[in-house]
C-alpha positions in Angstrom: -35.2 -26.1 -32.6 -35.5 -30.2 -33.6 -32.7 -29.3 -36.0 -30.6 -28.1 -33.3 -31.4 -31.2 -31.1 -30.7 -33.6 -34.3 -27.4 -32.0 -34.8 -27.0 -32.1 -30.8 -27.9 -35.8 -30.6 -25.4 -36.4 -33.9 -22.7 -34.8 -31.4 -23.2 -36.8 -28.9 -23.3 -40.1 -30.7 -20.1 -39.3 -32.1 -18.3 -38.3 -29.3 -19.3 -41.9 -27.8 -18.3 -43.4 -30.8 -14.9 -42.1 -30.3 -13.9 -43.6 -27.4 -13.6 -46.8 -29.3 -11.1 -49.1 -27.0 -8.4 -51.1 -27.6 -8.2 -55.0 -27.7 -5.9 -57.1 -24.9 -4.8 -60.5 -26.5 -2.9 -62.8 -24.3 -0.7 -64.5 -26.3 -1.7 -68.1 -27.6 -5.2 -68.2 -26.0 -7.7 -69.4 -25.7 -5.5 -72.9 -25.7 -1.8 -71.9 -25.1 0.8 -69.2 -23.4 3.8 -67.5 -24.3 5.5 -71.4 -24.6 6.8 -74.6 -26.8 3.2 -75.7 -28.0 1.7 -72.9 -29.8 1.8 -72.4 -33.2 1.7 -69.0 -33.0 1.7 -67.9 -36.5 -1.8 -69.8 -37.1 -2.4 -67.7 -33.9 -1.7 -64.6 -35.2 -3.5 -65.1 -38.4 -6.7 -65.2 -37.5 -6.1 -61.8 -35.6 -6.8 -58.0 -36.8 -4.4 -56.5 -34.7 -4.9 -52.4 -34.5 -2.7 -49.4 -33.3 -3.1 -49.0 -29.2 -3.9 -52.5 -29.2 -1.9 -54.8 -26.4 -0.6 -58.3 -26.4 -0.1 -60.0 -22.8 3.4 -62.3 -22.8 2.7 -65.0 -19.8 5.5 -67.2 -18.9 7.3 -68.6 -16.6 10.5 -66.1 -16.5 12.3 -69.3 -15.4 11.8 -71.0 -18.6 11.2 -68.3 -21.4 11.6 -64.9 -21.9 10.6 -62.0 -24.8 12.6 -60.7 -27.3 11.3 -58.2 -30.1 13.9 -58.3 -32.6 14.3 -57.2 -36.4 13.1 -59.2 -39.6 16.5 -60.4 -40.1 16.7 -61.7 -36.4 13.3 -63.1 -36.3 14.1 -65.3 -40.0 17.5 -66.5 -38.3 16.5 -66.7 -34.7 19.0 -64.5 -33.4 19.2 -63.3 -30.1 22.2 -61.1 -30.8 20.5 -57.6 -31.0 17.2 -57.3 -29.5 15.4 -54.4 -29.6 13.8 -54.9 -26.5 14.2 -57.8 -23.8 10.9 -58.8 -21.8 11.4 -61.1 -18.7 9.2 -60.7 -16.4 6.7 -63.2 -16.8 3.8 -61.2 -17.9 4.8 -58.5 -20.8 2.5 -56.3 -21.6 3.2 -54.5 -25.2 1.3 -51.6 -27.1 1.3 -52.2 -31.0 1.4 -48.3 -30.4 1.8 -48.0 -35.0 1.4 -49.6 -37.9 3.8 -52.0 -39.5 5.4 -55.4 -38.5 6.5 -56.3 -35.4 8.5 -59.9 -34.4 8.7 -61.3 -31.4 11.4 -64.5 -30.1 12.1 -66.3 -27.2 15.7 -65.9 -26.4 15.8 -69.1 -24.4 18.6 -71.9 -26.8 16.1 -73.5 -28.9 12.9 -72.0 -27.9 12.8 -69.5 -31.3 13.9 -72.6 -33.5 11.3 -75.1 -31.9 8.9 -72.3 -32.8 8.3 -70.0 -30.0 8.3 -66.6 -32.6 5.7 -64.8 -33.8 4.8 -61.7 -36.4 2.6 -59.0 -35.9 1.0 -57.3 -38.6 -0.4 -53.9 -36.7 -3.2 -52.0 -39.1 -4.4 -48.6 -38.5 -7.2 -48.3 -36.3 -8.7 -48.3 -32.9 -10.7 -51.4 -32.3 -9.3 -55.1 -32.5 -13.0 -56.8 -33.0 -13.3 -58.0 -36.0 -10.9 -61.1 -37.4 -8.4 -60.9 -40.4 -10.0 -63.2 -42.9 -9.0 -67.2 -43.0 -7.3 -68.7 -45.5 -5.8 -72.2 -45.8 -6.9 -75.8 -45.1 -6.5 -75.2 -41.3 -8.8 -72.0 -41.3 -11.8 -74.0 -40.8 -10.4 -75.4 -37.0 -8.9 -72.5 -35.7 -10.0 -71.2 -33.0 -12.4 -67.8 -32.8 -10.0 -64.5 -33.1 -11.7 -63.1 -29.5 -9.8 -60.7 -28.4 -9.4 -61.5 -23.9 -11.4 -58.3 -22.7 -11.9 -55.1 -24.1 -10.2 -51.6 -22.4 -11.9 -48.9 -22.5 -9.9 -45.5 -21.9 -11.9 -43.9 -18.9 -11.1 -40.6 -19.6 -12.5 -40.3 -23.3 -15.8 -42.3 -21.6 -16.6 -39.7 -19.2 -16.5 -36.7 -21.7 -18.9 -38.4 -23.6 -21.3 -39.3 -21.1 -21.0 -35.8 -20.2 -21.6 -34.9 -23.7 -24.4 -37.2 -23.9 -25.8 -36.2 -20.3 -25.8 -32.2 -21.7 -27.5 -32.4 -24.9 -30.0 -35.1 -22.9 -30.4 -31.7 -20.6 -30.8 -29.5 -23.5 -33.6 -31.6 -24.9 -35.6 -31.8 -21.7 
């Protein structure tokens, strides 16, 4: 019978260990925003980003606006052939797999006076730990905290109802 409950207990943990959420970054924080003064690629470097994790575009749609683009438009700041075209002031995208992913602002200039940034997406399902530093500038950056935490609400609730069952079994 206490092998049972071990095994029971095991199950439980696991299935609560599962719902492991996703990270929400807003791009540039904790100091900047989706504009001119960010230097996002010391940004994204001290980020671990993960499949299902999101990034948060905030802009003025006035001023700026989102492009993902290819490799080759992200090196030459081309706004020719997006992939995608973001404008509404508060992008939300899912690194939904692995791989690279590059993001402009299509505004004349903006990409040129720095306004791009690369994702590297990793498999995974958590966001929480940083990418390692490297570099004389990896001492003062800032903390790689990702904005809040998501956690899906469906996965929660069978494993608190996992958890509250095998807590019945054991009574």
């Amino acid at each position: 019978m206490a092998a049972r409950r071990t095994i029971l207990l095991a199950m439980a943990a696991m299935a609560i260990l599962s719902t492991a959420s996703a990270a929400i970054y807003n791009m540039g924080e904790p100091g900047g925003a989706w504009d001119l003064s960010t230097n996002y690629g010391t940004w994204a470097s001290f980020r671990n980003f993960q499949t299902n994790d999101q990034i948060v575009f905030k802009y003025s749609p006035q001023a700026h606006d989102v492009l993902e683009v290819s490799k080759a438009d992200y090196d030459s700041c081309s706004t020719a052939s997006p992939v995608t075209t973001l404008n509404s002031g508060n992008d939300v995208v899912t690194l939904n797999a692995t791989g690279t992913r590059y993001f402009i602002c299509g505004f004349p200039g903006h990409c040129a006076g720095g306004m791009k940034v690369k994702i590297d997406v990793m498999p995974g399902s958590s966001s929480t730990s940083p990418a390692p530093a490297s570099g004389p500038s990896a001492t003062n950056a800032p903390p790689p905290t990702p904005v809040s935490t998501a956690t899906n609400v469906e996965s929660t609730g069978f494993g608190l109802a996992v958890l509250l069952a095998v807590v019945g079994l054991m009574a």
